[in-house]
C-alpha positions as CSV (number, residue, x, y, z in Angstrom):
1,X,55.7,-14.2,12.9
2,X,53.0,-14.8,15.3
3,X,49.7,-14.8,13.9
4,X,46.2,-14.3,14.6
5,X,42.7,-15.1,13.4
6,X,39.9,-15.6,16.3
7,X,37.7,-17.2,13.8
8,X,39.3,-20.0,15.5
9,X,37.4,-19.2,18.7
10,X,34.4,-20.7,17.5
11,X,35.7,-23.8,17.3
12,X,37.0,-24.1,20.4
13,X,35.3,-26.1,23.5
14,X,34.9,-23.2,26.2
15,X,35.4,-24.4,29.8
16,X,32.0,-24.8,31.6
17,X,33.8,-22.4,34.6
18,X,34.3,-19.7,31.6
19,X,30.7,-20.1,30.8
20,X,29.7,-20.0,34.1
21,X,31.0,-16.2,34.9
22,X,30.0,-15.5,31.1
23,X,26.0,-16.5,31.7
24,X,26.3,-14.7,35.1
25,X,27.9,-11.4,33.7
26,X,25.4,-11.1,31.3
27,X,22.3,-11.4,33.9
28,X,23.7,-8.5,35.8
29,X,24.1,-6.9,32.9
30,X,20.5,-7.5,32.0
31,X,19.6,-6.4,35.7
32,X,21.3,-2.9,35.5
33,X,20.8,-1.7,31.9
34,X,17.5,-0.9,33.5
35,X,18.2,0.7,36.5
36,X,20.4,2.9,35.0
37,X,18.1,4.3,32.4
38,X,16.2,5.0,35.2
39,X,18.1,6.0,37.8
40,X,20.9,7.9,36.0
41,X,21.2,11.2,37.7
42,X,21.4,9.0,41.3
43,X,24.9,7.1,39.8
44,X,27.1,10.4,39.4
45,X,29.1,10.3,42.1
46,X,29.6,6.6,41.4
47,X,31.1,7.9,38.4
48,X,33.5,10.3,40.1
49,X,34.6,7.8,42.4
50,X,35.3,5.2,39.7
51,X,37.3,7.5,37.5
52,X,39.6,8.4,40.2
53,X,39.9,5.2,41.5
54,X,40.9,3.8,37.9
55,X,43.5,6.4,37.7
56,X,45.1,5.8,40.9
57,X,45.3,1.9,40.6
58,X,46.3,1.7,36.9
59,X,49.5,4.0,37.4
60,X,50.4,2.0,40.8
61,X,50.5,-1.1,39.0
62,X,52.9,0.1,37.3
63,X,55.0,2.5,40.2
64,X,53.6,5.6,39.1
65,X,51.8,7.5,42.0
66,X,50.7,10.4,44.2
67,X,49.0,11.2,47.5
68,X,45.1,10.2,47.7
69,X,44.7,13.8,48.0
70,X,46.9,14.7,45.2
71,X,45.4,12.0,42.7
72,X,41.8,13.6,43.5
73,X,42.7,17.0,42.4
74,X,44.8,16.2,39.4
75,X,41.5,14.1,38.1
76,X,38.8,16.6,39.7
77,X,41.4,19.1,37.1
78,X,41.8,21.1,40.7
79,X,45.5,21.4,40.1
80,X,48.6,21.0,38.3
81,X,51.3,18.5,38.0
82,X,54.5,18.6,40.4
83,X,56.5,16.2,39.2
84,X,56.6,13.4,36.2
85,X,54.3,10.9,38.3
86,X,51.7,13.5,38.3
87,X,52.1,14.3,34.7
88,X,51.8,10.7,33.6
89,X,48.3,10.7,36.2
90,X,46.7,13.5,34.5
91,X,48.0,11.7,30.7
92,X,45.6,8.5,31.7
93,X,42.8,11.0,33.4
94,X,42.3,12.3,30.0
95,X,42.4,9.4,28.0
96,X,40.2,7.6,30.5
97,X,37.9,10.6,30.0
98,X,37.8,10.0,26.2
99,X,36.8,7.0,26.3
100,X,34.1,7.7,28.4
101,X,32.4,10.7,26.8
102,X,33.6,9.1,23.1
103,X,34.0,5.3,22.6
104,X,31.3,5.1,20.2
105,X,33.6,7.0,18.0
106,X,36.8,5.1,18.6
107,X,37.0,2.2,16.4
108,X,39.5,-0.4,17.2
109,X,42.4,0.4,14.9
110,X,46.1,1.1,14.8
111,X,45.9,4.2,14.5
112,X,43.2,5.0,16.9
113,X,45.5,3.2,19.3
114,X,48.4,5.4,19.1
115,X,46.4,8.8,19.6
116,X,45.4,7.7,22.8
117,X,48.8,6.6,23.2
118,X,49.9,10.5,22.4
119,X,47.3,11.5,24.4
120,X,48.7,9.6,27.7
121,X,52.2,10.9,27.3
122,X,50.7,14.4,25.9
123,X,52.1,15.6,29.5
124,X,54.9,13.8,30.4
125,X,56.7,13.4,27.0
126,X,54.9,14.7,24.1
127,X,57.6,13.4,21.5
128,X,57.2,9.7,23.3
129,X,54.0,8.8,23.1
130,X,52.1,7.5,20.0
131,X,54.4,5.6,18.2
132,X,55.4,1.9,18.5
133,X,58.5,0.9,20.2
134,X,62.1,0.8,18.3
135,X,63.5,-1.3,20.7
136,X,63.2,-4.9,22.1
137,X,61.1,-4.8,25.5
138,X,59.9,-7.2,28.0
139,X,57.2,-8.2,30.4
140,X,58.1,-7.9,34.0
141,X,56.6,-8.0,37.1
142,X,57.0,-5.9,39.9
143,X,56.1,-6.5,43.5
144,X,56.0,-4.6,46.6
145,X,59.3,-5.9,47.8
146,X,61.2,-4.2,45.4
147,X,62.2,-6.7,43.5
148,X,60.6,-7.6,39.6
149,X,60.7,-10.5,37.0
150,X,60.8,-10.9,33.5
151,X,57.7,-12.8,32.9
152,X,58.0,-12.7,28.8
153,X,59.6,-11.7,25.9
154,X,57.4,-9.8,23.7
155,X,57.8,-9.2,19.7
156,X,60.3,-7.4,18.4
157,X,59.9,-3.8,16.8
158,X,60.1,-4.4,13.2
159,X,57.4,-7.1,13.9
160,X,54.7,-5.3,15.8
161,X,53.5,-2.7,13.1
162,X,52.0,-5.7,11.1
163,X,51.0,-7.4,14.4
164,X,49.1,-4.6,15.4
165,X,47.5,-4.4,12.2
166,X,46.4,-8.1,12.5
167,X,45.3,-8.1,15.5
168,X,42.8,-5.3,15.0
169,X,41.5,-6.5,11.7
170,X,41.1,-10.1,13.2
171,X,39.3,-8.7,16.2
172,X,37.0,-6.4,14.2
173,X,36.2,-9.6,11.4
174,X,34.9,-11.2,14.4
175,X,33.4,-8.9,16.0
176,X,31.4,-7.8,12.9
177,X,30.3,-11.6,11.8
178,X,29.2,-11.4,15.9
179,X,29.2,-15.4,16.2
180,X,31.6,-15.4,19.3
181,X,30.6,-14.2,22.8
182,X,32.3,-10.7,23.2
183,X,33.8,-11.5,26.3
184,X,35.6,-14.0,25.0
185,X,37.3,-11.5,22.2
186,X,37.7,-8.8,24.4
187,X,39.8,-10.2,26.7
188,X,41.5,-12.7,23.8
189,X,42.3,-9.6,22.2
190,X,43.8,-7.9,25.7
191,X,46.0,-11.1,26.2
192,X,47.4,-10.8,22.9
193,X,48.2,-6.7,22.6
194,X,49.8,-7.2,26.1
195,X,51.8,-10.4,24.3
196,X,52.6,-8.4,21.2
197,X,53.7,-5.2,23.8
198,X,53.9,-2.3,21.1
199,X,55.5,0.3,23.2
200,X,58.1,1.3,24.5
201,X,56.4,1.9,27.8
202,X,52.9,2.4,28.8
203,X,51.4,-1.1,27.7
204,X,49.9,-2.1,30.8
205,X,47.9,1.1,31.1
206,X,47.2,1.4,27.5
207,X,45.7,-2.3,27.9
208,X,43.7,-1.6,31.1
209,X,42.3,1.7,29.0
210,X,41.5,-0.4,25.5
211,X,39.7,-2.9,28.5
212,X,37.4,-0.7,29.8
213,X,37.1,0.7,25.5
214,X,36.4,-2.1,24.3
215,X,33.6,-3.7,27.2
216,X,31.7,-0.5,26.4
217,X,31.7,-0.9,22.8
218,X,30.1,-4.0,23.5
219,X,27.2,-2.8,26.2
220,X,29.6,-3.9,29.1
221,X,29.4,-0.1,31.2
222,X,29.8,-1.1,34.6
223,X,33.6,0.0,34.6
224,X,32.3,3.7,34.1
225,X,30.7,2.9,38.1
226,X,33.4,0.0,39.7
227,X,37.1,0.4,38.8
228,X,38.4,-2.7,37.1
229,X,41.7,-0.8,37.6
230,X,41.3,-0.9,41.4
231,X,40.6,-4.7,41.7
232,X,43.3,-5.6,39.7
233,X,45.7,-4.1,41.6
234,X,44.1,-5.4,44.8
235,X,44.9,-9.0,43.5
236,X,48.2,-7.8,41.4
237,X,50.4,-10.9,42.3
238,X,47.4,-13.2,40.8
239,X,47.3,-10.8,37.9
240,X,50.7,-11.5,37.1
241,X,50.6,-15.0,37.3
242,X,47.8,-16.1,34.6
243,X,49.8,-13.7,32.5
244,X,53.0,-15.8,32.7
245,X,51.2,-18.6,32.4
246,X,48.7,-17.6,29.5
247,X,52.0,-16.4,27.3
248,X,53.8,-19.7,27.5
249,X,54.3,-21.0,23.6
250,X,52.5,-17.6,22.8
251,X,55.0,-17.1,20.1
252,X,54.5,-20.7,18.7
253,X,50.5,-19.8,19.0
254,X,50.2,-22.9,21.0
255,X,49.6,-20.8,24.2
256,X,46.5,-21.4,26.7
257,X,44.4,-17.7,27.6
258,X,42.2,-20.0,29.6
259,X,44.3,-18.8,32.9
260,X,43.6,-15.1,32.0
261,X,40.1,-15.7,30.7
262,X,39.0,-16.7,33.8
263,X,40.5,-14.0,36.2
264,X,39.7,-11.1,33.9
265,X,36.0,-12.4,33.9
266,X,36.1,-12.7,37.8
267,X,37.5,-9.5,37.5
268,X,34.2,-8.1,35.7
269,X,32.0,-10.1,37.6
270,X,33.0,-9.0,40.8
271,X,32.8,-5.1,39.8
272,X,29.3,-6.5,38.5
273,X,28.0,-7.7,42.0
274,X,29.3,-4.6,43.6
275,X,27.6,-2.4,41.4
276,X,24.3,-4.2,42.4
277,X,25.6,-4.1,46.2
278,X,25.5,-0.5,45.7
279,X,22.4,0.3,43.8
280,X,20.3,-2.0,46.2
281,X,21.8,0.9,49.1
282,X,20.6,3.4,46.6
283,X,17.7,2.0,46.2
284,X,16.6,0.9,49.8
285,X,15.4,4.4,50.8
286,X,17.5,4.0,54.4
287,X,18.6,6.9,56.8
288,X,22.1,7.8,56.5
289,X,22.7,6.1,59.6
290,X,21.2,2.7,58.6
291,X,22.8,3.1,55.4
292,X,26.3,3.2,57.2
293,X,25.8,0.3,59.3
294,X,24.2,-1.3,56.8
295,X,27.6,-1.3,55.1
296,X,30.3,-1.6,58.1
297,X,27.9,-4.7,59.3
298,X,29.2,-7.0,56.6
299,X,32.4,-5.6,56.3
300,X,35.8,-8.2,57.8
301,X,38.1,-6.5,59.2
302,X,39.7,-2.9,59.0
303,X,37.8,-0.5,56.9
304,X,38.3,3.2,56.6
305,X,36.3,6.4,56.4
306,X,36.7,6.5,52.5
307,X,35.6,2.9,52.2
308,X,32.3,3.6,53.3
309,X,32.0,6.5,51.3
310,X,33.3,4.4,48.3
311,X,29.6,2.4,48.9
312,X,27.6,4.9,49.9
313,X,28.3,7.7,47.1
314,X,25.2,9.6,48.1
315,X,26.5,10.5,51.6
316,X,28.4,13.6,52.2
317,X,31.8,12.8,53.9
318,X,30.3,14.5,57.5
319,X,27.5,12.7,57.3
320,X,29.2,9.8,57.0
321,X,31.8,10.8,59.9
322,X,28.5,11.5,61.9
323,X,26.8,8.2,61.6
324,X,30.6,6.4,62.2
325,X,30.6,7.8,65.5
326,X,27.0,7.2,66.4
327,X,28.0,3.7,65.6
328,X,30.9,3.9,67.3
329,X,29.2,5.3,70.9
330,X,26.7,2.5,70.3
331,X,29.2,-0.1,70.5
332,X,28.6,-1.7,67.5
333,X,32.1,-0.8,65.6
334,X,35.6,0.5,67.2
335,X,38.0,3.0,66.4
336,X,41.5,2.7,66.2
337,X,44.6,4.0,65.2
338,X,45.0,8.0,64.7
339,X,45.3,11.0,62.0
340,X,45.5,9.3,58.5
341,X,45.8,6.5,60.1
342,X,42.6,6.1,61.4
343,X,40.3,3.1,61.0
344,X,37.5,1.1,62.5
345,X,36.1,-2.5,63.4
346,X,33.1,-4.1,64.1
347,X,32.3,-5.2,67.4
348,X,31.5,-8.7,67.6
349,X,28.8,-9.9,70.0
């Protein structure tokens, strides 16, 4: 059976590229543990837009969704479920709210694993959820073609109870003797519960969830303001490919995470520098209007209504509508398309 000790980590010559996003994530980190001490009651709606954000992107990855408007209201708690999608969206609301308001209290354990588990499903299929899976399952991809692939075979289910186990007790050992960059565990420890796959369904999401857990049980909180959710499903054909790579001789224990390191810490990174982007708008003291185009300036391409109001939380919607149009009767951006379909561009000059 596959084992696991990340003792082993220590040992291990870490590529200068990996130490490169690692050094940079922590001086952000440094950077915004301050500012949020200070400038907490200013990051709320960050907060709100994050959560729902997260919600909507983890269950797409996986073919489970909802209308924008929909998805808003089942996490605002502003309605009820329609249908199984639904049920399943409100299932990760609530266990992405747990580990906000709690993961100080959630240890990393089996057991601790399959409430949450029970909790996603509490909706959709009470009897399902929290407990490991009884039959053999398997990694596949699926793309917006239609069409999937089975990128690995996971363990089978008489050996994940004691891989689970393992994995957790490895994982805390380290974690406790704190001799190995966190980063490096975390996402280690990701790789290898998505390898070992103990359900019958819900791994992906259950691994996004024990992600954003685990970063904030080690000081990493700027998932609770950026979706990591939402940028992985932006660059899900990527996402799918370090995975298949990373797994290869994972059952041997001869496989290389390097391929998965690095994108999940671009991943964090890149929430990190927009979390920055937006606190410097926060902080700049700027009309609504300069705010706005401010933000559409150094935007390529088509951008939306909601996009600007994902970066400039503090705005109302209105006021946001308001300053697009002065923009737009300026010259300096163009409208196009109609009714939902609606977006704008910047003028060049």
């Amino acid at each position: 059976m596959r084992s696991f000790n990340y003792s082993k980590l220590s040992n291990c010559t870490v590529d200068t590229e990996v130490l490169g996003y690692i050094a940079k994530i922590h001086e952000y980190k440094g950077r915004q543990e301050l500012f949020v001490r200070q400038k907490k009651d200013k990051l709320e709606k960050l907060v709100e837009i994050a959560k729902i954000q997260s919600t909507e992107s983890s269950n797409k990855i996986e073919g489970i969704v909802s209308t924008n408007t929909r998805i808003k209201q089942l996490v605002q708690d502003k309605t009820t479920p329609r249908n199984r999608d639904e049920k399943e969206i409100m299932g990760y609301r609530d266990v992405l709210n747990i580990v906000h308001e709690n993961y100080e209290y959630i240890p990393v354990t089996p057991n601790y694993i399959l409430q949450l588990h029970k909790y996603l499903y509490q909706y959709s299929n009470p009897d399902f959820g929290g407990k490991l899976k009884n039959t053999q399952n398997y990694i596949v991809a699926n793309f917006a073609d239609g069409t999937s692939r089975t990128l690995f075979t996971p363990l089978s289910p008489v050996e994940t109870p004691g891989a689970v186990q393992e994995l957790c007790d490895t994982f805390n050992k380290a974690m406790g003797l704190g001799e190995i960059e966190p980063l490096l565990l975390i996402i280690n420890f990701i790789k290898d519960f998505l390898c070992i796959h103990p359900f019958n369904d819900g791994n992906g999401r259950m691994s996004r969830l024990l992600t954003t857990l685990l970063l904030y049980r080690s000081g990493f909180v700027v998932c609770k303001y950026i979706s990591l959710e939402k940028k992985i499903e932006k660059t899900k054909d990527t996402y799918y490919d370090v995975l298949e790579q990373s797994s290869e001789k994972w059952n041997e224990g001869k496989n290389d995470n390097t391929s998965f390191v690095k994108y999940l810490l671009g991943i964090i990174l890149s929430a990190y520098r927009d979390f920055e982007e937006r606190l410097n708008l926060i902080d700049d003291k700027l009309s609504a209007l300069e705010m706005v185009e401010k933000v559409t300036s150094s935007r390529l391409g088509k951008f939306t209504k909601s996009d600007i109001q994902e970066e400039c939380p503090s705005l109302a919607r209105q006021t946001i509508e308001k300053a697009l149009k002065q923009l737009c009767d300026s010259g300096k951006i163009k409208k196009q398309g109609s009714g939902s379909g609606t977006f704008y561009v910047r003028v060049l000059v």
